[in-house]
C-alpha positions in Angstrom: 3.0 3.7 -9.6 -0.3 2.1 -8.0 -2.7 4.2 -8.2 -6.1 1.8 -7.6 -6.1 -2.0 -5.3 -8.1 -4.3 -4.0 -9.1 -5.9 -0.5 -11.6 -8.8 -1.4 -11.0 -10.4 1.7 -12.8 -11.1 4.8 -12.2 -9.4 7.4 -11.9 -12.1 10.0 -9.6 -13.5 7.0 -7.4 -11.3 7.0 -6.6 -11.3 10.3 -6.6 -14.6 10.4 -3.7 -15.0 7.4 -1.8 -12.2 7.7 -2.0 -13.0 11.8 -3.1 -9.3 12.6 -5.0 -8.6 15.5 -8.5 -7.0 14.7 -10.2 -3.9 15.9 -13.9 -4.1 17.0 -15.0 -0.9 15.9 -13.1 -0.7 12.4 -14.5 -4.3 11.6 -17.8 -2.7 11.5 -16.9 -0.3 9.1 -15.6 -2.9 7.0 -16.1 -4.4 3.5 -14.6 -6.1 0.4 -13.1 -3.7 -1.7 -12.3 -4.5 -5.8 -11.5 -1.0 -6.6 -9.9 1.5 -4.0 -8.9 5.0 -4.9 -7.4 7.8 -4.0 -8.8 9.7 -0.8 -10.8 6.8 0.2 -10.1 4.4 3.7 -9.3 1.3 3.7 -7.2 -0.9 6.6 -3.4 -0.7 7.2 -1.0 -3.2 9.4 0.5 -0.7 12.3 2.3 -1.7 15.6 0.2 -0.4 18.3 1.0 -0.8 22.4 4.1 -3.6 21.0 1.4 -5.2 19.1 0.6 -5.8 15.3 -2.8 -4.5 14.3 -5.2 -3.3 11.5 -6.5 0.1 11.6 -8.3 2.2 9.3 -6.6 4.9 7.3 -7.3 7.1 4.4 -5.2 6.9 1.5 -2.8 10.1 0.3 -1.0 11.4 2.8 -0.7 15.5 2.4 3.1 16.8 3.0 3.6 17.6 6.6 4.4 21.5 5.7 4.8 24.1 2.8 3.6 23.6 -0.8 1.0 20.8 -0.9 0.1 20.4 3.4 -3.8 21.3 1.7 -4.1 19.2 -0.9 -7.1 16.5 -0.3 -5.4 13.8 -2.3 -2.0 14.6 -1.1 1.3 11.7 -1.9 -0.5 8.3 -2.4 3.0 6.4 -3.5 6.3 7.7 -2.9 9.4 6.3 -4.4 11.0 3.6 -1.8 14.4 4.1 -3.2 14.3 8.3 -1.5 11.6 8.6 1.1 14.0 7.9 4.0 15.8 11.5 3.0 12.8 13.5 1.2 11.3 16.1 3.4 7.7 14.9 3.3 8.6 10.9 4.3 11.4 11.7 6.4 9.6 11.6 9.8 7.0 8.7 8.4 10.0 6.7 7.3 11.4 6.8 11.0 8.2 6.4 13.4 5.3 5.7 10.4 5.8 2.5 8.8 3.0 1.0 7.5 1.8 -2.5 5.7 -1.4 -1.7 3.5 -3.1 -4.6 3.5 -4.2 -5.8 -0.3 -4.5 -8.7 -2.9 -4.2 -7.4 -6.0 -3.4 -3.8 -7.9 -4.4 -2.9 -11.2 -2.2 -1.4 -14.0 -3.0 -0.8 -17.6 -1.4 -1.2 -21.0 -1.8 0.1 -24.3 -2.8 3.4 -26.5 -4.5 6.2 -25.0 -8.1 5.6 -25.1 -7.8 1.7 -25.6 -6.0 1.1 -22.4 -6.5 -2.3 -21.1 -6.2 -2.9 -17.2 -4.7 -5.7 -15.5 -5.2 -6.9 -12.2 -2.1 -8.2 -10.7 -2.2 -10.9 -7.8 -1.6 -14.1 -6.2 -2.6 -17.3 -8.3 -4.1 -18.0 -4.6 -5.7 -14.8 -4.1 -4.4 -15.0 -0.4 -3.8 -11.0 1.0 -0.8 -8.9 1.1 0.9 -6.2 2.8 2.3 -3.5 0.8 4.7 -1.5 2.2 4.0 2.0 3.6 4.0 5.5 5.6 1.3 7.1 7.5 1.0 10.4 9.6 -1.9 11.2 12.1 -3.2 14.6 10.4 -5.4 17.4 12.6 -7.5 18.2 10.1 -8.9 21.9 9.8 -11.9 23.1 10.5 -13.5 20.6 12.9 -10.1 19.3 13.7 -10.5 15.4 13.1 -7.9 13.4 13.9 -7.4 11.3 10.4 -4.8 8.3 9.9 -3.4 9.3 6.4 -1.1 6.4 4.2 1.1 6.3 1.0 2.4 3.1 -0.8 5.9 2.7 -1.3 7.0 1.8 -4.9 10.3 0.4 -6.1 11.3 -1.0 -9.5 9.0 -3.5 -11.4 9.9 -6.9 -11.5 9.9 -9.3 -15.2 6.0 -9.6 -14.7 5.0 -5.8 -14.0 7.6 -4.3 -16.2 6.0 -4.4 -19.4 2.8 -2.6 -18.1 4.9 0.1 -15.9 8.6 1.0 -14.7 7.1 1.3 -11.0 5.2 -1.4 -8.8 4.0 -1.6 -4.9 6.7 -2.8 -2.6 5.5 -6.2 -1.6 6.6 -6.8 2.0 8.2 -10.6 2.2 5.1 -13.0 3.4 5.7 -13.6 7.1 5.7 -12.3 10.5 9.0 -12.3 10.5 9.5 -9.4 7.4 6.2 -7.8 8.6 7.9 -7.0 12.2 11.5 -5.9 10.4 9.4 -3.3 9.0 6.8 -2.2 11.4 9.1 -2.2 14.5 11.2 0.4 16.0 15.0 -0.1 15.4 16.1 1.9 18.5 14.9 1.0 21.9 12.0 2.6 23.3 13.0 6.0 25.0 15.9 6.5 22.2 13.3 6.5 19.0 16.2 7.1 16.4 19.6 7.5 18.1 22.0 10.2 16.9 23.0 10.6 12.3 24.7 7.5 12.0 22.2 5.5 14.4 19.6 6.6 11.8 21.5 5.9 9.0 21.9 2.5 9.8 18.1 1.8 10.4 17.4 3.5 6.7 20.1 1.2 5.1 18.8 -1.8 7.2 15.1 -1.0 6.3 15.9 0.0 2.7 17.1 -3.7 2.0 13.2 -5.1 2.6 12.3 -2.5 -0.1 12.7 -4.7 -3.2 10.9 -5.8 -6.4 8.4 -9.2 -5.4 9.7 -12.5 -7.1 8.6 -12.7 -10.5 7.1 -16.0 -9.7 5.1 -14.1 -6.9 2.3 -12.6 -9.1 0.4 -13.3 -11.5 -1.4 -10.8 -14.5 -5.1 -11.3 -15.5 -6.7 -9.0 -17.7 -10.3 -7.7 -16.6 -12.9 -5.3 -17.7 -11.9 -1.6 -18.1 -15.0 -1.2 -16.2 -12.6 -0.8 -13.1 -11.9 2.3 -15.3 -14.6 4.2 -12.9 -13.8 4.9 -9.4 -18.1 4.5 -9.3 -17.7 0.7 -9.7 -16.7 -1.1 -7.0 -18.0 -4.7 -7.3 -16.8 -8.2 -8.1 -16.9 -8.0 -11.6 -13.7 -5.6 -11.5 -11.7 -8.2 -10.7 -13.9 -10.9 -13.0 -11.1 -12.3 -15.9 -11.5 -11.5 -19.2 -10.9 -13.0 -23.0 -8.6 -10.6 -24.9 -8.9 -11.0 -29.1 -6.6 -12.8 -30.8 -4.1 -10.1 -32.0 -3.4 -12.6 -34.8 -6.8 -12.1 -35.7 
C-alpha cells in the first residue's frame, strides 16, 4: 500500500539526478511536495518521441470500463505481482509504464487512533522513481484530456514489513533500469507481438518488480500532522522523538 509521498525536490534537481529531461510549461506548475494524496498531480518519468521525460499527471487512475470507469479517485496502487493480467492494468502494463518520481512515502504503525506515521526514505534524501501505469483519460463533460497514474506495490522488504505487508516498487537507481521499464519491448510498428511475444515482455518486466534492498531506506518517525491531507509543508517530513516505551 502507499497511499501518501513526497517530492521535496527541486525541480531542476530532479532532472538533473534522475537525468530526466524537463518540460517548460509543467516546471511552472511546479513545487515541493511533503504530503501528496490521492486525486492530486504531481510529476511522472514517461518516454515521450524515444526520449525520457517528466510530465504531470494526476494520481488514481479510474478503470478503463465497467464498474468503477466514474470514480474520481479511481486505483492509486495496484498489486505488481497481477496487473500485467488484471483487466484494468492490462493495456497500461503493455504501452503505460510509468516511474513516479518521489523521495519518501509515509506508512503508519500502531492502534487505531494512536497511529504513528513514518516517513520512509533515502539516508541521502536523493529522489526516486517508483514504479507505475498511466492512461490518457477524456474526461466528461468539458472533455479534458487528463494523464491519470497508479503506483505499483510488491511485498515489503525487512525495513517496511513491520509497518505493512505492501510497499512501492522502487525502480533500481539508474538509467539503465529506468529504460528496462519505460521502453517498448517490441519494435516500433509491432507494439506487443502475438500471446507468447507478450508473455515474454510481462515475465521480463515482472523481474524489475521487486522489494528495494533493505539497506536502501531508511524509517524516521514524524508528526501525525501529515495525518491531514490540509498540511503540506516541511514540517511533515521534520523527525521526531518518540517516548521511551520503557518509560
Amino acid at each position: 500500500m502507499c497511499g501518501r509521498f513526497t517530492l521535496t525536490t527541486r525541480y531542476q534537481d530532479l532532472a538533473d539526478q534522475l537525468q530526466l529531461e524537463l518540460d517548460d510549461d509543467d516546471l511552472a506548475q511546479y513545487r515541493p511536495r511533503y504530503n501528496i494524496a490521492p486525486t492530486e498531480s504531481t510529476v511522472i518519468a514517461v518516454r515521450d518521441g524515444g526520449r525520457h521525460r517528466l510530465v504531470l499527471a494526476r494520481w488514481g487512475m479510474p478503470a478503463p470500463f465497467g464498474p468503477g470507469q466514474d470514480d474520481p479517485v479511481g486505483h492509486i496502487n495496484a498489486r505488481a505481482e497481477t496487473a500485467a493480467g488484471k483487466p484494468a492494468f492490462r493495456g497500461a502494463f503493455l504501452s503505460g509504464r510509468c516511474g513516479v518520481a518521489a523521495d519518501g512515502f509515509f506508512e503508519w504503525t500502531g492502534p487505531k487512533g494512536q497511529r504513528q506515521p513514518y516517513w520512509f526514505h533515502r539516508a541521502d534524501n536523493r529522489p526516486m522513481l517508483l514504479a507505475g501505469l498511466y492512461r490518457d483519460i477524456v474526461h466528461p463533460g468539458g472533455g479534458e484530456r487528463l494523464r491519470h497514474f497508479t503506483i505499483l506495490t510488491c511485498a515489503a522488504n525487512q525495513l517496511v514489513a513491520p509497518y505493512h505487508r505492501r510497499m512501492p516498487v522502487i525502480l533500481d537507481p539508474g538509467a539503465a533500469a529506468l529504460a528496462s521499464w519505460l521502453d517498448p519491448v517490441a519494435p516500433e510498428g509491432q507494439a506487443h507481438g502475438d500471446k507468447e511475444d507478450r508473455e515474454a515482455m510481462r515475465a521480463a518486466l515482472s523481474s524489475l518488480l521487486v522489494p528495494a534492498p533493505d539497506d536502501l531506506l531508511v524509517a524516521t518517525p514524524v508528526s501525525t500532522r501529515v495525518n491531514s491531507t490540509r498540511h503540506d509543508d516541511p514540517a511533515c517530513v521534520e523527525p521526531i522523538e518518540l517516548p521511551d516505551e520503557d518509560g
